[in-house]
C-alpha positions in Angstrom: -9.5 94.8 30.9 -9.2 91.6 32.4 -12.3 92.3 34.5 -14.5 93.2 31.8 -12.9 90.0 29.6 -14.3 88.0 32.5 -17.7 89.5 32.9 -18.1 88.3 28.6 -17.7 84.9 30.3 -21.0 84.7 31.8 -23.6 82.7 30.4 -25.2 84.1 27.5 -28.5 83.4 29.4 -27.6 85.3 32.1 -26.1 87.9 29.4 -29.6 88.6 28.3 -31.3 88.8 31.6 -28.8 91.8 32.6 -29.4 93.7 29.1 -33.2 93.2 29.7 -32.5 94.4 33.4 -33.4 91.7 35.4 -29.6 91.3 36.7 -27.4 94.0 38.3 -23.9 94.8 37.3 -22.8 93.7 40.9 -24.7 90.2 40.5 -23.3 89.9 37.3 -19.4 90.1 38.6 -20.5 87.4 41.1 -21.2 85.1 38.8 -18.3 85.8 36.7 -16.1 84.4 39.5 -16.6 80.8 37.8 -16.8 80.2 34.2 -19.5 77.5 34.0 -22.0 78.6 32.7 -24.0 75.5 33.8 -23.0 76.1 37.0 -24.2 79.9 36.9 -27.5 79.0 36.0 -28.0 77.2 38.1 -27.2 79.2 41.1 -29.5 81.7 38.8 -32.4 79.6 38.9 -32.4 78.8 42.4 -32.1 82.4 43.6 -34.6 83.3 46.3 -35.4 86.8 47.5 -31.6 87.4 48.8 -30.4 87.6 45.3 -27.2 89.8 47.0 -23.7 89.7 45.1 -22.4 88.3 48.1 -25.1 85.7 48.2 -24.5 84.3 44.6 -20.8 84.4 45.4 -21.0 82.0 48.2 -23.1 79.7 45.8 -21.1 79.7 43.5 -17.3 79.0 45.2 -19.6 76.5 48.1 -17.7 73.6 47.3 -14.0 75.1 47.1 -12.3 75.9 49.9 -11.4 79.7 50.4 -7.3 81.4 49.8 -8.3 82.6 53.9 -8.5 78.9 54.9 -5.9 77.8 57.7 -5.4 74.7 55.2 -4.7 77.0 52.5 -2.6 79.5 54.4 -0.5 76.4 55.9 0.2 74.4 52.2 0.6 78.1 51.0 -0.5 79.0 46.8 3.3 77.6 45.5 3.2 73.9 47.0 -0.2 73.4 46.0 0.2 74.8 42.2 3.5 72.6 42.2 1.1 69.3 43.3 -1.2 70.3 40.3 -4.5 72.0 42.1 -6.0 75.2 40.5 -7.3 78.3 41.9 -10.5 80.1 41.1 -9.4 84.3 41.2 -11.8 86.5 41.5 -11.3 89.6 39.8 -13.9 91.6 41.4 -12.5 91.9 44.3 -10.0 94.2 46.0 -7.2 91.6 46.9 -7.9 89.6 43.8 -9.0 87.0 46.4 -9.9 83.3 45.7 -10.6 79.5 46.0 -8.5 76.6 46.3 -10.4 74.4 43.5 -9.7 70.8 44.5 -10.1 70.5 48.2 -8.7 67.0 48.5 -6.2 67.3 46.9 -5.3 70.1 49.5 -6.6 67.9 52.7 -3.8 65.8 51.5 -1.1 67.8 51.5 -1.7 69.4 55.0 -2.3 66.5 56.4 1.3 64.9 54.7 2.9 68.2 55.9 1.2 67.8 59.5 2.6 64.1 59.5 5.7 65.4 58.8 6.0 67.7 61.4 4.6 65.1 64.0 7.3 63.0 63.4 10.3 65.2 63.4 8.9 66.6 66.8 8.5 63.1 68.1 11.9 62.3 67.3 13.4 65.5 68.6 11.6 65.2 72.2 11.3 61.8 72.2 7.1 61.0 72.5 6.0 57.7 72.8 4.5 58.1 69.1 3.0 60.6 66.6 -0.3 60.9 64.3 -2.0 63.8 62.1 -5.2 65.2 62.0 -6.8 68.5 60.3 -8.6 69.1 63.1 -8.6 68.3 66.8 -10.3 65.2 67.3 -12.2 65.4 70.9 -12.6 62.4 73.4 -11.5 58.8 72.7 -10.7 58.3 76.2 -7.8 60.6 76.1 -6.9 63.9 78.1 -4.9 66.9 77.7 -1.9 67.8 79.5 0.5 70.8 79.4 4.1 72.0 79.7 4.9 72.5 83.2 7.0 75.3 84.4 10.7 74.5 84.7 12.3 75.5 88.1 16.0 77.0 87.5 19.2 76.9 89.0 20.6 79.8 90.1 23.3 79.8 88.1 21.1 79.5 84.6 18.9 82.2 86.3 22.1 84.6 86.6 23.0 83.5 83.0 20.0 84.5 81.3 19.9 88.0 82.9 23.4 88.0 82.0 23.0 87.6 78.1 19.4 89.5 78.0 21.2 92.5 79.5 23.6 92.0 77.2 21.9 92.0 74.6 19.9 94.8 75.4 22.8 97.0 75.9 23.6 95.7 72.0 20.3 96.8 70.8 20.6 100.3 72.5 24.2 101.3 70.8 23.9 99.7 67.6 20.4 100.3 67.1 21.0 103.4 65.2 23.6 101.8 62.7 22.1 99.9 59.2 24.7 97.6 58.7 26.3 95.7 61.8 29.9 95.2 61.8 30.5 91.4 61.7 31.4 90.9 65.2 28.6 92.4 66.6 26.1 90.2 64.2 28.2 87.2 65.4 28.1 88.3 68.9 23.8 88.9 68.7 23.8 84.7 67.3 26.1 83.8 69.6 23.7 85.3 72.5 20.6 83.9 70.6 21.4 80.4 70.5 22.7 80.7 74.2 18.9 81.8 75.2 17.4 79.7 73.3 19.6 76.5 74.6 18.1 77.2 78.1 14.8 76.8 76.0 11.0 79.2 77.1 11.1 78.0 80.9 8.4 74.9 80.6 9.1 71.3 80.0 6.9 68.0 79.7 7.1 65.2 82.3 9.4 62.3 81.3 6.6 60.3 82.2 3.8 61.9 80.1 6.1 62.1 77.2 7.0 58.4 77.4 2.9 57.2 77.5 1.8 60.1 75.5 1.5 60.8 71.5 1.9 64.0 69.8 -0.9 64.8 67.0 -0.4 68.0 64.9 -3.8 69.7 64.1 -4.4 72.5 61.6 -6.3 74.3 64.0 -5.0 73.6 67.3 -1.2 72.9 69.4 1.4 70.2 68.6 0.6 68.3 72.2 -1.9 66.0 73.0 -3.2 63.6 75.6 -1.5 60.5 77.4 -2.7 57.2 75.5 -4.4 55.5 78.5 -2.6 52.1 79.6 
């Protein structure tokens, strides 16, 4: 119903073309993904000889940014409804998939999330400073440098087979069960936070941490390069 509600939105121009034949029902649903009708005609009068459904689509949604976009997936539908931007549906399609209508709007809030992040990681590890970007912004004099692996003591080293075989002998007997009894869910925290304490085996240098800068990116890892002295 809602469907063929939304294909009596398009233009009564374009309406008339399809009863005369001159449109399919395909093209038609692509240009029922807006509801401006000025808009629709003019995608319709600048049609060349790939007059596809999937042409006319992308004409029509070119300046809205798609639900698949990272920015999109990253803000999510709710934080970005709550801020006041809209979304274009389109019914035509299997997932009921769509476009994120104001795309500054959106910038904005990814990059105020991103900031966010950058800070609270700056604080927690302790980097020199922090900035934002959407994407990752090559050269500027900078460079790139990586986690290092971390060499262990023995004694960590016998620790962490310790609580993986552990917890692996936890898995095996109460993997059958649906509801853990209380000390064994306990005990499976207790031996997460002790693994995660001794942390994924890499570290920065002191050194690059103290000169360097961490800049989030939509697209791309929290670290970045050194700031040259």
């Amino acid at each position: 119903m809602k469907q063929r509600l939304r294909l009596g939105a398009v233009s009564p121009k374009l309406m008339a073309v399809f009863r005369d034949g001159g449109l399919t029902l395909e093209q038609m649903t692509a240009f029922a993904v807006s509801e401006d009708h000025e808009r629709q005609e003019q995608v319709y009068e600048q049609l060349s000889w790939n007059r596809s459904a999937s042409c006319i689509r992308r004409a029509m949604t070119e300046a809205k940014v798609p639900a698949q976009d990272r920015r999109a997936v990253f803000i999510g539908v709710e934080a970005y409804a709550e801020a006041g931007g809209t979304i274009l549906r389109d019914l035509f399609t299997e997932d009921g998939g769509g476009w994120f209508e104001d795309a500054a709007l959106l910038d904005r809030l990814a990059l105020e999330k991103l900031e966010g992040i950058g800070a609270e990681v700056r604080e927690r590890e302790g980097w020199r400073w922090a900035t934002a970007a959407l994407d990752y912004p090559h050269g500027h004099g900078l460079r790139r440098v990586y986690a290092r692996p971390v060499e262990r003591s023995e004694e960590d080293t016998a620790q962490i087979a310790a609580l993986s075989e552990e917890y692996d002998a936890l898995v095996s007997q109460w993997d059958a069960v649906e509801e853990l009894p209380p000390e064994i869910e306990a005990r499976f925290k207790e031996i997460d936070a002790a693994l995660d304490a001794f942390g994924d085996g890499t570290a920065y240098d002191p050194e690059e941490i103290a000169r360097g800068l961490i800049r989030p990116a939509a697209d791309s890892d929290l670290i970045l390069p050194p700031v040259p002295e």
